[in-house]
SEMIMI-304317 format. One record per residue: residue number from 1; x, y, z of N, C-alpha, C in turn. Coordinates in pm, whole numbers, plus 50000, padded with zeros to 5 digits. Atoms other than C-alpha are relative to their C-alpha. Layout:
<pts>
{NUM; {X; Y; Z}; {X; Y; Z}; {X; Y; Z}},
...
</pts>
This chain:
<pts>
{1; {50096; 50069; 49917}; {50177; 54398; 58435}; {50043; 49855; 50013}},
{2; {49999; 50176; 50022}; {50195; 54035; 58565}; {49903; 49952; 50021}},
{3; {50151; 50079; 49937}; {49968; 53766; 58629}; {50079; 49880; 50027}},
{4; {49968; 50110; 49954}; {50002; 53505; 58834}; {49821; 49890; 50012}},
{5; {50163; 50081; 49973}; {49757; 53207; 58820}; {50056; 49882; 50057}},
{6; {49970; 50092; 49956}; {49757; 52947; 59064}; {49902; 49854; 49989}},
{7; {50080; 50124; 50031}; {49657; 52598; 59028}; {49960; 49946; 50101}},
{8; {50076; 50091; 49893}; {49417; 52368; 59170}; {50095; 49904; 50023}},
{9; {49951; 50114; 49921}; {49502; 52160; 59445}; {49993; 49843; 49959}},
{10; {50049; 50133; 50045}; {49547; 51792; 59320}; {49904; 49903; 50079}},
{11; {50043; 50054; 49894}; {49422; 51661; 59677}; {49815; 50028; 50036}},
{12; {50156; 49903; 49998}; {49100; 51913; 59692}; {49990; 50040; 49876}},
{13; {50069; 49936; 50130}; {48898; 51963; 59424}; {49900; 50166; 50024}},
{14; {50041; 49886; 49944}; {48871; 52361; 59416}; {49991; 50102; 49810}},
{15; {49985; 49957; 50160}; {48777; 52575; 59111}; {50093; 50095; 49991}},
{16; {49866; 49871; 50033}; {49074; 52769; 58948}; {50033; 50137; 50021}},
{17; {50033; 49880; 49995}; {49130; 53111; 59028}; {50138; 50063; 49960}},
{18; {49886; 49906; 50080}; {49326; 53383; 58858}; {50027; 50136; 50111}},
{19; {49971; 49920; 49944}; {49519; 53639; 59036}; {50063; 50146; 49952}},
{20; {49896; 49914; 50065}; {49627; 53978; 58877}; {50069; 50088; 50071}},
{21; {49945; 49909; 49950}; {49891; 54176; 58946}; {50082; 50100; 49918}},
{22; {49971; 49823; 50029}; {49942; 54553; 58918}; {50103; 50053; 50035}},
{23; {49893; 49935; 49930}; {50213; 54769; 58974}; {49961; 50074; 50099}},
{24; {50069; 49925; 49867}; {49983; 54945; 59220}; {49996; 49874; 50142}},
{25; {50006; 50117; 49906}; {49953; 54612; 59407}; {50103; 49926; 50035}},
{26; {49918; 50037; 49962}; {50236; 54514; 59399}; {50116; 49966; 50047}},
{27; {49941; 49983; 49879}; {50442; 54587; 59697}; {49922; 49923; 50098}},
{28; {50054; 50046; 49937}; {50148; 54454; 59848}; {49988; 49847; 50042}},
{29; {49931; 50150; 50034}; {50180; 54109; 59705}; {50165; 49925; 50065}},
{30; {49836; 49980; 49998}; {50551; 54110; 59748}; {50003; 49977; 50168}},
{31; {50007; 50016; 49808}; {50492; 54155; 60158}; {49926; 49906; 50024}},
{32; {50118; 50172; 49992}; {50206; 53884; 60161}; {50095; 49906; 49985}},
{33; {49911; 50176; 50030}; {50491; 53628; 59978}; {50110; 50040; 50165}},
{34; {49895; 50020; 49877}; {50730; 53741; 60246}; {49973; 49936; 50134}},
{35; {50049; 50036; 49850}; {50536; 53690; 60511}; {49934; 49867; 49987}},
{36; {50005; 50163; 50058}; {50409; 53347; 60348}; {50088; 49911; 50062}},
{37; {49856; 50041; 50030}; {50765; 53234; 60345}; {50084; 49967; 50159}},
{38; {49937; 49996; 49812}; {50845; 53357; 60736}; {49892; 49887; 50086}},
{39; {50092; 50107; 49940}; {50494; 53147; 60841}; {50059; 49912; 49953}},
{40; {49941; 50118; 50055}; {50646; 52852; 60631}; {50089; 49941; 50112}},
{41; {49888; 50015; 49876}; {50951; 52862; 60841}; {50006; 49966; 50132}},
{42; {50072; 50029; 49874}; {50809; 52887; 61141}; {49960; 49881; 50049}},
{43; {50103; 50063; 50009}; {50577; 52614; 61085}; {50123; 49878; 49968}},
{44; {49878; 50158; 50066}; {50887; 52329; 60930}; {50107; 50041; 50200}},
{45; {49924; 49973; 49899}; {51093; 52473; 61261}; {49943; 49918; 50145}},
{46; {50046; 50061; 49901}; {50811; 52359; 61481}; {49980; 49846; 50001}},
{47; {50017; 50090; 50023}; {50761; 52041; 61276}; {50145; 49924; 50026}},
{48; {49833; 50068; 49987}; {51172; 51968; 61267}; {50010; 49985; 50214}},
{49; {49960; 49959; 49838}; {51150; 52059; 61662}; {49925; 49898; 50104}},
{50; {50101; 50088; 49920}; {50876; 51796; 61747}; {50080; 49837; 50022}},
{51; {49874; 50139; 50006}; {51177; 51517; 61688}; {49926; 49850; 50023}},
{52; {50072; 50142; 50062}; {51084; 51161; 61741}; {49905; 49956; 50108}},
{53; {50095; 50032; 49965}; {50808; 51224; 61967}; {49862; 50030; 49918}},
{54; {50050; 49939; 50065}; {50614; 51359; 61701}; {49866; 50066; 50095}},
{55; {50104; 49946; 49919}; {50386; 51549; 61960}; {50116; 50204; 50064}},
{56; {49949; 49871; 49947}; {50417; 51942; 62048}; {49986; 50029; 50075}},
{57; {50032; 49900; 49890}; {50461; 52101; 62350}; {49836; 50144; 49981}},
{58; {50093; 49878; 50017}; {50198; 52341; 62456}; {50003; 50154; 49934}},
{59; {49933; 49847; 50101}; {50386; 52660; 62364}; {50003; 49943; 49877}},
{60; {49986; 49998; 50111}; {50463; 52498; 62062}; {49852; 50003; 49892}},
{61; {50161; 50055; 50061}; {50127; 52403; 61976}; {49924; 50144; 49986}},
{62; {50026; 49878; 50030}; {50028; 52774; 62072}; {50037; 50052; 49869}},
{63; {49947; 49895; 50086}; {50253; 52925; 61855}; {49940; 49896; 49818}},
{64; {50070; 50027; 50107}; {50072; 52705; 61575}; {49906; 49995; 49913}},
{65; {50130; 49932; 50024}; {49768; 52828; 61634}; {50003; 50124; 49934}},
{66; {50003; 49842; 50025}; {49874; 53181; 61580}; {50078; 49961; 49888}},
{67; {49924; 50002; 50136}; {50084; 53069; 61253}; {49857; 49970; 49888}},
{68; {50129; 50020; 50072}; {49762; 52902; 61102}; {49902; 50144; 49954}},
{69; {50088; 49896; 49991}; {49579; 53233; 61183}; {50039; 50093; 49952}},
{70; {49911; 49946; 50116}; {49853; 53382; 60998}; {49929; 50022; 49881}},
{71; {50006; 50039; 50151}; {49825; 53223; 60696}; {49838; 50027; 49998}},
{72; {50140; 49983; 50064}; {49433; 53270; 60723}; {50002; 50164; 49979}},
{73; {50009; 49844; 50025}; {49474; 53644; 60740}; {50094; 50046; 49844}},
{74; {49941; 49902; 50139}; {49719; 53677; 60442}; {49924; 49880; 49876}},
{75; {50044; 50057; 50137}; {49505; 53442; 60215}; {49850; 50101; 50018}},
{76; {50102; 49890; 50000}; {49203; 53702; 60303}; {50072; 50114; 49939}},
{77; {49997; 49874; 50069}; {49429; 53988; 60206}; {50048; 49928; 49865}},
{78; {49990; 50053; 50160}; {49539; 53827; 59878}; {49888; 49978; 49911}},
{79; {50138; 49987; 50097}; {49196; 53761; 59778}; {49941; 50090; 50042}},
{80; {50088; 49850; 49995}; {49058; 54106; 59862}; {50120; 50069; 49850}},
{81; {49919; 49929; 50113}; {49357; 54235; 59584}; {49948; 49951; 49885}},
{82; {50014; 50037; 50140}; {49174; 54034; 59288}; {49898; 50109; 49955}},
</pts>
């Protein structure tokens, strides 16, 4: 078995929460970090891409919406696995 526990944010004050993980869960986990990792990317690609106007195009700005909405959907399935 593992456990992963992640820490509070230094910036936001949020109370601690513990995460366990199962060998039943975790493939599930495992695809959540991946897909973490690909939003990340995404998201530094659009920031590296905004160059020294620091302003995004509309597409870009789209596609930031739908990265955000990402990351809100895989921090809902991560906390439905505790």
């Amino acid at each position: 078995m593992f456990m992963l526990k992640s820490e509070p944010n230094m910036m936001i004050e949020m109370a601690e929460r513990t995460l366990i993980t199962t060998w039943e869960n975790r493939s599930e986990i495992l695809e959540i970090m991946r897909k973490a990792v690909h939003v990340s990317q995404e998201m530094q690609y659009l920031w590296s891409g905004s160059g020294y106007t620091n302003r995004l195009t509309q597409e870009d700005t789209d596609q930031l919406v739908g990265l955000l909405d990402q990351m809100g959907d895989l921090g809902e399935k991560l906390s439905s696995l505790r």
